[in-house]
Structures are given as C-alpha cells and as structure tokens.
C-alpha positions as CSV (number, residue, x, y, z in Angstrom):
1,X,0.0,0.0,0.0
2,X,2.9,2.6,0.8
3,X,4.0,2.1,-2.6
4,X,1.2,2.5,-4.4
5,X,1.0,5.9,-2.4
6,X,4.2,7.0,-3.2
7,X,3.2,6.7,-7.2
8,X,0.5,8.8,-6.4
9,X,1.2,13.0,-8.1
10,X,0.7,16.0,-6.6
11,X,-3.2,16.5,-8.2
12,X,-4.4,13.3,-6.4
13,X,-2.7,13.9,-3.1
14,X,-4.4,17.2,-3.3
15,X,-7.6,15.0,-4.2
16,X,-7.0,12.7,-1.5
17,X,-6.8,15.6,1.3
18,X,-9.7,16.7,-0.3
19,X,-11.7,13.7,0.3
20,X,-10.2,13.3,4.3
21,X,-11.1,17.1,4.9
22,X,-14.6,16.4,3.5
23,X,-15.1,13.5,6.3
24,X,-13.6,15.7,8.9
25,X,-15.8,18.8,8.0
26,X,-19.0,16.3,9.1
27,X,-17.9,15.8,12.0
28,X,-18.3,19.5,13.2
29,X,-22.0,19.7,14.3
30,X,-21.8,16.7,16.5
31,X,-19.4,18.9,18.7
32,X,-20.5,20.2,22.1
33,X,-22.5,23.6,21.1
34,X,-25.7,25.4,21.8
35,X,-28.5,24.0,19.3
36,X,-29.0,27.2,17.7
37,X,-24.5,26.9,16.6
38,X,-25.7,23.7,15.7
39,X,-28.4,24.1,13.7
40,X,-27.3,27.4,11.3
41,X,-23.4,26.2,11.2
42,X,-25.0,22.5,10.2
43,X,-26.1,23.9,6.6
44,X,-22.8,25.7,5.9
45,X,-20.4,22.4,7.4
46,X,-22.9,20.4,4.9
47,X,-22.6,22.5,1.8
48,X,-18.2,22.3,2.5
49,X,-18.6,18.4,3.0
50,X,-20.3,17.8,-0.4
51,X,-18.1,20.5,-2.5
52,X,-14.6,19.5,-1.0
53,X,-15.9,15.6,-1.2
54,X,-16.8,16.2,-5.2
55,X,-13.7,18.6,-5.8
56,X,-11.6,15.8,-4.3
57,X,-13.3,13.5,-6.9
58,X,-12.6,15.3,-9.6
59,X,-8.9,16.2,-8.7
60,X,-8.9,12.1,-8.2
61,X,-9.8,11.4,-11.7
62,X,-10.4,7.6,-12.9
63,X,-8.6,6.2,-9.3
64,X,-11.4,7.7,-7.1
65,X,-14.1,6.0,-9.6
66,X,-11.6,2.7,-9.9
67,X,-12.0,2.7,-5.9
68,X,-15.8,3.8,-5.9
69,X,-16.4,0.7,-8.0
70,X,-14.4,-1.5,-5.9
71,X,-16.2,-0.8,-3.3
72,X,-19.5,-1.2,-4.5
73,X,-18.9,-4.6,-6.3
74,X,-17.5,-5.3,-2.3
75,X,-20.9,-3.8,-1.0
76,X,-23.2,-5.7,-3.6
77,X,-21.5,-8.9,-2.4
78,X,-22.2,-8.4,1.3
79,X,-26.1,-7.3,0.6
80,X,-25.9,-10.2,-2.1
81,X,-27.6,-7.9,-4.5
C-alpha cells in the first residue's frame, strides 16, 4: 500500500486531502455547542462536505471512480444484490 502511495502525483494527493477534509468537516455539528451553533453552522459544514468531497473527486480522476467501484462490487457482495 505505501508504494502505491508513493506513485501517487501532486493533483491526487491534493484529491486525496480533499476527500479526508470532506469527512472531517462532518464531523463539526456533532461537537459540544448550543443547538441554535448547531443548527445554522449545520447547513454551511454540509454545503463544504459535499463541494470539497466532489472537488476531491474530480482532482482524483479515474482512481477515485476505480475505488468507488471496488467498493460497490465489495458492497453488492455483502447485501448479495
């Protein structure tokens, strides 16, 4: 696995981060605030999940949908669909 990471260039490192930050960023509204934080902070942390997961996609190119399909033939073999 760490040599298929080193192969990796600078565009899908960038892509990777990308697509770490977006799983980090969901994690903010689950954090000990006041419910009104919460609830108005909730729609922006949402809208910077989906556009930093989908920019990190498309800086990913044809590895993030090679992995994306991996993981749903993986996924369709566990639920036997």
């Amino acid at each position: 696995m760490w040599a298929r990471l080193q192969q990796l260039s600078g565009r899908q490192w960038l892509g990777a981060a990308a697509l770490v930050v977006s799983m980090l960023i969901a994690v903010i509204p689950f954090l000990p605030l006041e419910t009104t934080t919460k609830v108005s902070a909730g729609t922006v942390v949402l809208v910077a999940a989906e556009a930093t997961f989908y920019a990190g996609l498309f800086l990913m190119g044809k590895e993030a949908v090679h992995w994306l399909r991996q993981a749903w033939q993986k996924g369709k073999g566990f639920l036997r669909i």
